[in-house]
C-alpha positions as CSV (number, residue, x, y, z in Angstrom):
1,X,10.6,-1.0,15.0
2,X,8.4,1.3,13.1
3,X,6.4,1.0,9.8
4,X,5.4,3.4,7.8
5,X,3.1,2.5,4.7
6,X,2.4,5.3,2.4
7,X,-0.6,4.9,0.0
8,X,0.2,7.4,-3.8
9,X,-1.7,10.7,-4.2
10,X,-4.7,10.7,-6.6
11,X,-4.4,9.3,-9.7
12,X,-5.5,9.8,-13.4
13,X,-7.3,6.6,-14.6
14,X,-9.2,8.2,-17.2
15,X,-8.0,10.6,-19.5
16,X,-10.2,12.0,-22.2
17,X,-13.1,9.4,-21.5
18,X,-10.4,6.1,-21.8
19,X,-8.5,4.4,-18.7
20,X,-5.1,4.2,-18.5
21,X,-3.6,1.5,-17.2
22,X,-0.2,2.4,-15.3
23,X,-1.6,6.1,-14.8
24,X,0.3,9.2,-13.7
25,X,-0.8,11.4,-11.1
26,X,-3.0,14.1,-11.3
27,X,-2.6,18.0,-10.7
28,X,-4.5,17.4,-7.4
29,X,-2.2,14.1,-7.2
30,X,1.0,15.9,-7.2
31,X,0.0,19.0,-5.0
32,X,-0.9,16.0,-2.8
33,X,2.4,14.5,-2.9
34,X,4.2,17.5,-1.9
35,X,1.9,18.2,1.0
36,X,2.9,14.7,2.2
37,X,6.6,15.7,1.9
38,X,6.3,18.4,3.9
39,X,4.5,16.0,6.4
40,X,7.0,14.4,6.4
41,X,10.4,16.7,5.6
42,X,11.1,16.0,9.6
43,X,10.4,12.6,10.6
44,X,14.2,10.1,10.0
45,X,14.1,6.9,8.0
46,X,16.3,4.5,7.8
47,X,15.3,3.3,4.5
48,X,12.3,4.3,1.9
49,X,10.9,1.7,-0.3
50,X,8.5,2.2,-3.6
51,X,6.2,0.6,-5.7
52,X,7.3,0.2,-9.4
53,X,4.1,1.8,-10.8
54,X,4.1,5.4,-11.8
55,X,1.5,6.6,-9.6
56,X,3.7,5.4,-6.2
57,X,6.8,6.4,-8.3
58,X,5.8,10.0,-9.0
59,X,4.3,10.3,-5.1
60,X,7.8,9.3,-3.6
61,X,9.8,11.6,-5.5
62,X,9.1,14.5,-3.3
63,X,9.6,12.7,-0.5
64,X,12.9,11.2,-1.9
65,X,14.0,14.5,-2.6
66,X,13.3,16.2,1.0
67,X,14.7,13.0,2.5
68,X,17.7,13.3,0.3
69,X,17.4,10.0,-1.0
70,X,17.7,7.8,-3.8
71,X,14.7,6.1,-5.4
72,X,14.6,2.0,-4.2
73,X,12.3,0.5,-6.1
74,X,10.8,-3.2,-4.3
75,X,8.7,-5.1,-6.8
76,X,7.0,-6.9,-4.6
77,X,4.8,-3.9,-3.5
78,X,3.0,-4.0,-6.7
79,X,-0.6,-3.2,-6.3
80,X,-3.1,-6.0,-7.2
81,X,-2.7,-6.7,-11.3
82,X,-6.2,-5.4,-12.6
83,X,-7.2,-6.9,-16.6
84,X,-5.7,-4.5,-19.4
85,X,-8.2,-1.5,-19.7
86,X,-5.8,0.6,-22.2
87,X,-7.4,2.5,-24.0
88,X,-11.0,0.9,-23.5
89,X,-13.8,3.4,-22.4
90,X,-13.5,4.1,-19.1
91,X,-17.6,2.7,-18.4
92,X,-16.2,-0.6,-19.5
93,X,-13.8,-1.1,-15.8
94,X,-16.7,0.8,-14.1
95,X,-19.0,-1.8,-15.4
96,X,-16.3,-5.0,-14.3
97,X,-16.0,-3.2,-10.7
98,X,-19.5,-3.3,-10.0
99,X,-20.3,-6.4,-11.2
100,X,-17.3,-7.8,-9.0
101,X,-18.8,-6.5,-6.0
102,X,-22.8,-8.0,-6.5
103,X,-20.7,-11.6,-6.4
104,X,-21.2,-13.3,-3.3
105,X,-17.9,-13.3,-0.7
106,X,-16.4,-16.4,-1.8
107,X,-16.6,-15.8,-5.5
108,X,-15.0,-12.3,-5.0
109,X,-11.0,-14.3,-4.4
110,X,-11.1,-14.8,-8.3
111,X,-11.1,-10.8,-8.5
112,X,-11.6,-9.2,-12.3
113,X,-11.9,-10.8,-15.4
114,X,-8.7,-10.8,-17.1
115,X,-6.8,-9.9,-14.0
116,X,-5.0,-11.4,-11.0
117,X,-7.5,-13.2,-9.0
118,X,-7.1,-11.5,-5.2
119,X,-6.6,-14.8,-4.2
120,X,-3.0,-14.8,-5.6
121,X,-2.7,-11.4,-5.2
122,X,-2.7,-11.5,-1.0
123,X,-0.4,-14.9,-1.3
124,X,2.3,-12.7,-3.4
125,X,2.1,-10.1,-1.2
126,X,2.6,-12.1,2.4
127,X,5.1,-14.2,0.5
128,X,7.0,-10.7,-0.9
129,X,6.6,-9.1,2.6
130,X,7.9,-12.3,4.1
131,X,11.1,-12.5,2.3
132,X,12.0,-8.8,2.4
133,X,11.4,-9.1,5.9
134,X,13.5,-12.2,6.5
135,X,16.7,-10.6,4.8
136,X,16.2,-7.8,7.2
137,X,16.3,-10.6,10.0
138,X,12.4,-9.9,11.1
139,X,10.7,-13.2,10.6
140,X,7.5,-14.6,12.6
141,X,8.3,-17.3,14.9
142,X,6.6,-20.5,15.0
143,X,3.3,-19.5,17.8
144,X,0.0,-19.7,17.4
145,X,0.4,-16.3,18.0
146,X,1.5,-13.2,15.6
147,X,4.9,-13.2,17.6
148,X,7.9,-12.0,15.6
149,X,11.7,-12.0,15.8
150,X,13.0,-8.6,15.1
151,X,17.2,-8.3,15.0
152,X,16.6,-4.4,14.9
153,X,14.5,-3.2,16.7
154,X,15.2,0.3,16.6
155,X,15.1,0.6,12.2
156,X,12.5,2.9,10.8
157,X,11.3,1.7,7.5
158,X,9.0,3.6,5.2
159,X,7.0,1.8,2.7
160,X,5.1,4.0,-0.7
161,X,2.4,1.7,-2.3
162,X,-0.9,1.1,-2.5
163,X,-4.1,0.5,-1.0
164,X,-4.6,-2.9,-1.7
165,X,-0.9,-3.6,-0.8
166,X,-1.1,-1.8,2.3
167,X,-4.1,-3.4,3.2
168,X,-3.1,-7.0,2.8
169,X,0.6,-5.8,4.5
170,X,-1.0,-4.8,7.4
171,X,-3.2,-7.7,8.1
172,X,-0.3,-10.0,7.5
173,X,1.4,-8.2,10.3
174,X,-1.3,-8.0,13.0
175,X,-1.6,-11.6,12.2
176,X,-5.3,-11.0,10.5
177,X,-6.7,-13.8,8.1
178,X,-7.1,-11.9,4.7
179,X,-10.6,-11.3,3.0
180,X,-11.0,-10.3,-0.7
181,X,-12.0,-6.6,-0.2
182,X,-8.7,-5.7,1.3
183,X,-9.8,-2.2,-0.1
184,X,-12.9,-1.9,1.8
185,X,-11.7,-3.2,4.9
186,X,-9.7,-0.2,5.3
187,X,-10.3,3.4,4.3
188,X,-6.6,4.4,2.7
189,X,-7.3,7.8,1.1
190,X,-4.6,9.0,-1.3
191,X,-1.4,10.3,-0.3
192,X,-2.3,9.0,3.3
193,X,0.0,8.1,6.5
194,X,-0.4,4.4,8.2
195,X,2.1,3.2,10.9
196,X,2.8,-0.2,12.7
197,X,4.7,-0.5,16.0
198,X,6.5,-3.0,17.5
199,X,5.3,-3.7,21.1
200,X,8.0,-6.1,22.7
201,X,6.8,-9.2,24.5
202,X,8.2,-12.0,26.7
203,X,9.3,-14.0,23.6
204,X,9.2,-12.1,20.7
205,X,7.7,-8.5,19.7
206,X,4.0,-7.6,17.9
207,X,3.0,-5.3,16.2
208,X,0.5,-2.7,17.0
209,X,-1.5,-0.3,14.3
210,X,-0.6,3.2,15.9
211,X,-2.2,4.9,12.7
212,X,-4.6,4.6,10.2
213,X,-5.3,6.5,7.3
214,X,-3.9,9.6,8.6
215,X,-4.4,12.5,5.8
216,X,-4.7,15.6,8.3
217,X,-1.9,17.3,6.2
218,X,-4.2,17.5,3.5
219,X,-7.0,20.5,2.9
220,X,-10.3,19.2,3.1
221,X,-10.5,19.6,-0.4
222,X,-7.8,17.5,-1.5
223,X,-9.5,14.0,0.7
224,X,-9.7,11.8,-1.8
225,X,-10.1,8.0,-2.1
């Protein structure tokens, strides 16, 4: 089994010194996006999952389209819900981000003011992950271990999200205890490639990171984060 995770191209947050909330992509964003489909264009899935935000929404629809496929949107892939900035000055998140990382480790699970505490954020995303992976018959068996039951072995599944999301996904898989800077933990750059393995064992199959981050399709001008 192979998983491919997707993080969206660039997005624009601010627009004309105010933050946008559910933002589109930028013109950078969607020259990004396009590049990735072309990354892409050659490599089978057997089935493409998105994000309901724009920014994943508007990444995966070149992909879609070179793919020949129709958009599935899974909910559960929802990046972690920040407090409502619409139409605030943009300094006003900046100054809630930085403040959020000066907080000791253990005061950072209750995330932003306003927002969804990361806390709840990483339990709705193992518990989303774990039921669309159960109805797909991949579910982790009881072991002390990160041992999993896969029915299908051979399905390629590709995943267009976020990098919080991403993050937390693939920790959940390798079997990894979450932290609350899922972000920091690991470098996702926009429009970026990530892929997990299965690697089949005695009783079960594990998974292995085979890629991280991968935005070599991308001109050095277009790394962002």
């Amino acid at each position: 089994m192979q998983l491919t995770l997707i993080r969206h191209a660039e997005p624009e947050w601010v627009r004309d010194g105010f933050s946008q909330d559910n933002p589109p992509l930028t013109s950078r964003g969607h020259r990004q996006a396009r590049r990735l489909a072309d990354r892409l264009e050659a490599e089978h899935f057997d089935h493409v999952y998105v994000s309901p935000l724009l920014r994943a929404r508007q990444t995966a629809a070149p992909i879609l389209d070179a793919q020949r496929r129709g958009e599935v949107i899974e909910p559960w892939l929802e990046e972690i819900r920040s407090p409502i900035w619409q139409g605030n000055p943009a300094e006003k998140a900046e100054a809630a981000y930085r403040e959020e990382k000066r907080r000791p480790a253990l005061e950072r699970w209750r995330g932003l003011e306003g927002g969804e505490p990361v806390s709840e954020f990483t339990k709705r995303i193992h518990r989303g992950a774990n039921e669309f992976l159960a109805e797909r018959g991949i579910y982790r068996i009881e072991h002390e271990l990160p041992v999993w039951h896969i029915e299908e072995p051979g399905d390629k599944l590709a995943f267009v999200a976020h990098a919080g999301t991403n993050s937390v996904f693939i920790c959940h898989l390798l079997g990894l205890a979450p932290t609350p800077w899922e972000w920091e933990r690991f470098v996702i750059g926009h429009a970026s490639i990530s892929r997990l393995e299965a690697l089949k064992l005695g009783d079960g199959y594990t998974f292995s990171l085979v890629r991280l981050a991968d935005n070599s399709h991308l001109e050095p001008a277009d790394h962002t984060y």
